[in-house]
N, C-alpha and C positions, 0 to 999 in steps of 0.2 A: 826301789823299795822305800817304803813310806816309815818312819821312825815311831813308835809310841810318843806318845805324848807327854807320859809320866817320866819318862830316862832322860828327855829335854833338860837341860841342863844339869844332871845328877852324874856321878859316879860311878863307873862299873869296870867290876875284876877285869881283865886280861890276862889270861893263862899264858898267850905267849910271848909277852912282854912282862909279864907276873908282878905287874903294878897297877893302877890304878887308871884310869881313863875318861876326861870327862864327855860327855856326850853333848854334841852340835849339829847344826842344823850342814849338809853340807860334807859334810865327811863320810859320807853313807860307803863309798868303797873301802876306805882305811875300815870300819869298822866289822864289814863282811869278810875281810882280808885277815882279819886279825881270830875270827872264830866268833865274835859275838852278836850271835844269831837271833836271840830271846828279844833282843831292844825293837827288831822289826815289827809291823804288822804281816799279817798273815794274810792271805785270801782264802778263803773257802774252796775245795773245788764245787765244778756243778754238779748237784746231784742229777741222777733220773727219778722222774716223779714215776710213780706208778701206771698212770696212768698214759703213759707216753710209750710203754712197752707194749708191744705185740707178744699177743700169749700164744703160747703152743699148742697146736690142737692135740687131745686128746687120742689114743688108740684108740679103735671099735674092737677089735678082736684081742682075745684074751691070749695071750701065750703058755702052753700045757706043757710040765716037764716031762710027762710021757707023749710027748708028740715021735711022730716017725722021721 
């Protein structure tokens, strides 16, 4: 996992060491370890485009609640 760019050498709480932490290039599992999850980048997942889905066809026939 890739670090923001902005936390690069800045400061960040630690709940469970409940002090302070600075942030390096390099420590990326102490930091997962620790809970502080926000400092990473993110991926997106993939979306489905629309048009990549198979549409359901249609019923012909109507369903009647008085049917037999």
């Amino acid at each position: 996992m890739k670090l923001k760019k902005e936390y690069l050498g800045s400061k960040v709480w630690s709940r469970i060491l409940e002090r302070m932490i600075l942030v390096e290039e390099g420590k990326e599992k102490l930091y997962e370890q620790l809970g502080i999850n926000y400092i990473f980048e993110t991926k997106l997942p993939k979306l489905i485009k629309k048009r990549d889905v198979k549409s359901r066809k249609k019923r012909n026939k109507h369903t009647d609640s008085d049917s037999k």
